[in-house]
N, CA and C atoms as an extended XYZ file, in Angstrom:
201
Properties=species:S:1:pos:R:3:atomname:S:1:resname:S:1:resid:I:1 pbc="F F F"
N        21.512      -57.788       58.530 N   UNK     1
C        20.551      -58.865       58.597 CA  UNK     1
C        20.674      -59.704       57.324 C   UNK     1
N        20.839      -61.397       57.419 N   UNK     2
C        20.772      -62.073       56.415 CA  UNK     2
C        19.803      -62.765       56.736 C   UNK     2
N        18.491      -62.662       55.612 N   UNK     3
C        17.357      -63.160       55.277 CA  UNK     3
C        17.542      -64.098       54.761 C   UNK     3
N        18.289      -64.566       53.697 N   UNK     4
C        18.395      -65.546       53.142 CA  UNK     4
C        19.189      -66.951       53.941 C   UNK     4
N        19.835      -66.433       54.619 N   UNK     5
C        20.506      -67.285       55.876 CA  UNK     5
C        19.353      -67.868       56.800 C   UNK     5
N        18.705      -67.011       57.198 N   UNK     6
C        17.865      -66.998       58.391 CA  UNK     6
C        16.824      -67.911       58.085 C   UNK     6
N        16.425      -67.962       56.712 N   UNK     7
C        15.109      -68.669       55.767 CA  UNK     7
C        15.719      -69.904       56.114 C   UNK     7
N        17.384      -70.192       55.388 N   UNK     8
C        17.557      -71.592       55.088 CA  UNK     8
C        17.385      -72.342       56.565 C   UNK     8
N        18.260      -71.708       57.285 N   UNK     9
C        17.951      -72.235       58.862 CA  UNK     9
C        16.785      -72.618       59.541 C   UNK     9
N        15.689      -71.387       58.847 N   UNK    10
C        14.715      -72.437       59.362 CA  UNK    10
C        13.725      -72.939       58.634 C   UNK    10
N        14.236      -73.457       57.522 N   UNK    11
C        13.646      -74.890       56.538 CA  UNK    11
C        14.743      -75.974       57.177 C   UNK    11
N        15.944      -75.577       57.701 N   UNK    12
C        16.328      -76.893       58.107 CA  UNK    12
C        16.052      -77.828       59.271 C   UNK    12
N        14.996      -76.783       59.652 N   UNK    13
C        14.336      -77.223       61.486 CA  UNK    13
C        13.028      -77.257       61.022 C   UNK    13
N        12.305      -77.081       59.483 N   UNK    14
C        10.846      -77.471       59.470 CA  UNK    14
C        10.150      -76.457       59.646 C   UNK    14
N        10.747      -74.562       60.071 N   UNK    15
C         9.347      -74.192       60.120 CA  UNK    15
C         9.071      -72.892       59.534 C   UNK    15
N         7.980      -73.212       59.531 N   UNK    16
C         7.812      -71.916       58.444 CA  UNK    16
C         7.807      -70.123       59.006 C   UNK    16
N         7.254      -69.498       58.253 N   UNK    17
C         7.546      -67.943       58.727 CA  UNK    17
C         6.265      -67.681       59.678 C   UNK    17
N         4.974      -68.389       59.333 N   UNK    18
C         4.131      -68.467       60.473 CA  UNK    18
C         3.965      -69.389       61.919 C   UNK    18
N         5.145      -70.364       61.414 N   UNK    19
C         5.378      -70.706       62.727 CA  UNK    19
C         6.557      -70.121       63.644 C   UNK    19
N         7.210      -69.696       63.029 N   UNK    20
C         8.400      -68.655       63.183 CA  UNK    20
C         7.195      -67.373       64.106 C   UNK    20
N         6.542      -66.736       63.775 N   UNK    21
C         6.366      -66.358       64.134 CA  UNK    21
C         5.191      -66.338       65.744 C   UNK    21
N         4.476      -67.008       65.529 N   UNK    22
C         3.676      -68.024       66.519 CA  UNK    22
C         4.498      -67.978       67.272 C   UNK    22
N         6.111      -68.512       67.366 N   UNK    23
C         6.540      -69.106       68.489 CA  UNK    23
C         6.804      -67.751       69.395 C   UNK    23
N         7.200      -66.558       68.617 N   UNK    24
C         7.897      -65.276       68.876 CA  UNK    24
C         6.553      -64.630       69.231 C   UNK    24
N         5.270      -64.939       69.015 N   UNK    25
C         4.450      -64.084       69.729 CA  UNK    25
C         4.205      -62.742       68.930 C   UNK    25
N         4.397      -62.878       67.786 N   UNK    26
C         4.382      -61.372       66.935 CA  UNK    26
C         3.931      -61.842       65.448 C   UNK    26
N         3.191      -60.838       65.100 N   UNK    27
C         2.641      -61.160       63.610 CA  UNK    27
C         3.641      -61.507       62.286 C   UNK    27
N         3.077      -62.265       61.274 N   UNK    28
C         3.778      -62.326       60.736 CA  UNK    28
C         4.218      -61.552       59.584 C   UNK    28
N         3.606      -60.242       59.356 N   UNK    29
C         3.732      -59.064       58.466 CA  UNK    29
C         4.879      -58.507       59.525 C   UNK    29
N         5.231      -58.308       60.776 N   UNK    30
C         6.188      -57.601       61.412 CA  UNK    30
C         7.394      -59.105       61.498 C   UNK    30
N         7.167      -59.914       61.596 N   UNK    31
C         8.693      -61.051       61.413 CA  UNK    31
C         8.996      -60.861       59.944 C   UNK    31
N         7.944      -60.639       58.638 N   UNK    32
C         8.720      -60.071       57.519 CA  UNK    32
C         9.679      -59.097       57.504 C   UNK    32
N         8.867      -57.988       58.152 N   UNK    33
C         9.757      -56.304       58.170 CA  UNK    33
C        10.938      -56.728       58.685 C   UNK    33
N        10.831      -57.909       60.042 N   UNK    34
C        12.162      -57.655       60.859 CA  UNK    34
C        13.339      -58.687       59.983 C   UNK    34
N        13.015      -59.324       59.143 N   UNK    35
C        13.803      -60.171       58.409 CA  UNK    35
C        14.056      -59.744       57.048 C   UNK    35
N        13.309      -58.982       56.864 N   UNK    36
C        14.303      -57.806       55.457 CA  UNK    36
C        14.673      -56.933       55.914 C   UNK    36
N        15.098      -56.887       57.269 N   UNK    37
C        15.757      -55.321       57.497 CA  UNK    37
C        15.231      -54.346       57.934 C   UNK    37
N        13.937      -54.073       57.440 N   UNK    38
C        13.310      -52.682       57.899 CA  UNK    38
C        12.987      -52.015       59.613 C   UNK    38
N        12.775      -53.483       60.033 N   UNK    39
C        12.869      -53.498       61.555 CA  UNK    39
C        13.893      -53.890       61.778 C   UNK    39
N        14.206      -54.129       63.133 N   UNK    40
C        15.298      -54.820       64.400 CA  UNK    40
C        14.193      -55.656       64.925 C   UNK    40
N        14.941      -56.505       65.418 N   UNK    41
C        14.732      -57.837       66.193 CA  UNK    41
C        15.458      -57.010       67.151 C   UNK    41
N        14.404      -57.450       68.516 N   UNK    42
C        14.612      -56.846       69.751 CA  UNK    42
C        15.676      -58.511       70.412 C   UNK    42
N        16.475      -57.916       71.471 N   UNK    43
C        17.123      -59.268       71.865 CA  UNK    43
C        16.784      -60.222       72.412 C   UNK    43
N        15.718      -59.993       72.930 N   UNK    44
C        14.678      -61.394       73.381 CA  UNK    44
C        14.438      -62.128       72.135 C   UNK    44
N        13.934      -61.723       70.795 N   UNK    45
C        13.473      -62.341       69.921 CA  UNK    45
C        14.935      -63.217       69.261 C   UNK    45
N        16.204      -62.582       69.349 N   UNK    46
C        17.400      -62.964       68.477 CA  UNK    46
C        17.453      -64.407       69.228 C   UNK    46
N        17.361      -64.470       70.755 N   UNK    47
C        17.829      -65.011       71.564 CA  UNK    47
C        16.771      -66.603       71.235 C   UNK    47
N        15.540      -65.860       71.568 N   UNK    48
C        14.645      -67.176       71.018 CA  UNK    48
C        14.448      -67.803       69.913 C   UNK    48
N        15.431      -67.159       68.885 N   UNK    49
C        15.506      -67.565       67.552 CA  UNK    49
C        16.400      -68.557       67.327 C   UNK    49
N        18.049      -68.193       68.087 N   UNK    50
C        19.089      -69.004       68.070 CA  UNK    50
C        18.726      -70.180       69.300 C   UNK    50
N        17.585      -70.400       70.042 N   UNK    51
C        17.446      -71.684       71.146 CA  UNK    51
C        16.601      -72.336       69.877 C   UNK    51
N        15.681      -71.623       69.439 N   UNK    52
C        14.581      -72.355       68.813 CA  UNK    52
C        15.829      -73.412       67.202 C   UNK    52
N        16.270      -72.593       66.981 N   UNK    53
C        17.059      -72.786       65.304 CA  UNK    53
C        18.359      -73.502       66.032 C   UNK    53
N        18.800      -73.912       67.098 N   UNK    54
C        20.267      -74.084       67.544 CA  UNK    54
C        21.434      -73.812       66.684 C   UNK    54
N        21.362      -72.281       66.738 N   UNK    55
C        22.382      -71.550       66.304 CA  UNK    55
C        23.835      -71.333       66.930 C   UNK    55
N        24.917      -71.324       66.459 N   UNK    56
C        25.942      -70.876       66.850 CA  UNK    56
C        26.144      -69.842       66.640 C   UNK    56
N        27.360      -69.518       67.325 N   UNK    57
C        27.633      -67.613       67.364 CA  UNK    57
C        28.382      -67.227       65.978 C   UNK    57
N        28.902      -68.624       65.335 N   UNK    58
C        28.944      -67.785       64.206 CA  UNK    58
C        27.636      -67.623       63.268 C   UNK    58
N        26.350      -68.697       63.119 N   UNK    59
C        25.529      -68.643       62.742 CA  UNK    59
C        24.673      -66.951       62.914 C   UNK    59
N        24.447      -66.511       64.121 N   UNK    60
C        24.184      -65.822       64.970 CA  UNK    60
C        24.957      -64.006       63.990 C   UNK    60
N        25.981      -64.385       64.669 N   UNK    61
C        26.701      -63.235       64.050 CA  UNK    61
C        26.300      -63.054       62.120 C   UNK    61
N        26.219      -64.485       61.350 N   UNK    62
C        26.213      -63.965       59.948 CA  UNK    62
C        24.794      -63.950       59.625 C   UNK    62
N        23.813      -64.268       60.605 N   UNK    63
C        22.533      -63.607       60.322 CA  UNK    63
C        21.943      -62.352       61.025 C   UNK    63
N        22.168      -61.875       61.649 N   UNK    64
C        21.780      -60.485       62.385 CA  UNK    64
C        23.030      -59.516       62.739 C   UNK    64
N        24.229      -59.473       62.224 N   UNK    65
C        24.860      -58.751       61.927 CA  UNK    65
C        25.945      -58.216       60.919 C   UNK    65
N        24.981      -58.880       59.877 N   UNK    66
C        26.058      -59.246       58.634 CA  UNK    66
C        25.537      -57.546       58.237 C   UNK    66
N        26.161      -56.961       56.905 N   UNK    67
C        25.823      -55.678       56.576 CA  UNK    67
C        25.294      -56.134       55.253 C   UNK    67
């Protein structure tokens, strides 16, 4: 998981971690956990992340499966 990727991406679409999360339907103390790592992002959420952020698969790949 790259957090720091994932942040810039979405300051470049305007939104923040509580709207980030709003959109995903989940609190925003658990979109923290899942964006430092401690959780997983289930694939519904990856999926609505890369429509919401218009991500590419390499975007995609170097934020949720980078090591």
């Amino acid at each position: 998981m790259n957090e720091k990727y994932l942040r810039a991406k979405m300051i470049e679409r305007g939104l923040t971690t509580e709207q980030m999360s709003d959109v995903l339907g989940i609190n925003r103390a658990t979109l923290s956990r899942k964006m430092s790592g401690a959780s997983d992002f289930k694939r519904a959420e990856i999926q609505q992340i890369s429509m919401i952020l218009q991500l590419n698969n390499n975007d995609m790949c170097r934020i949720f499966f980078a090591d």
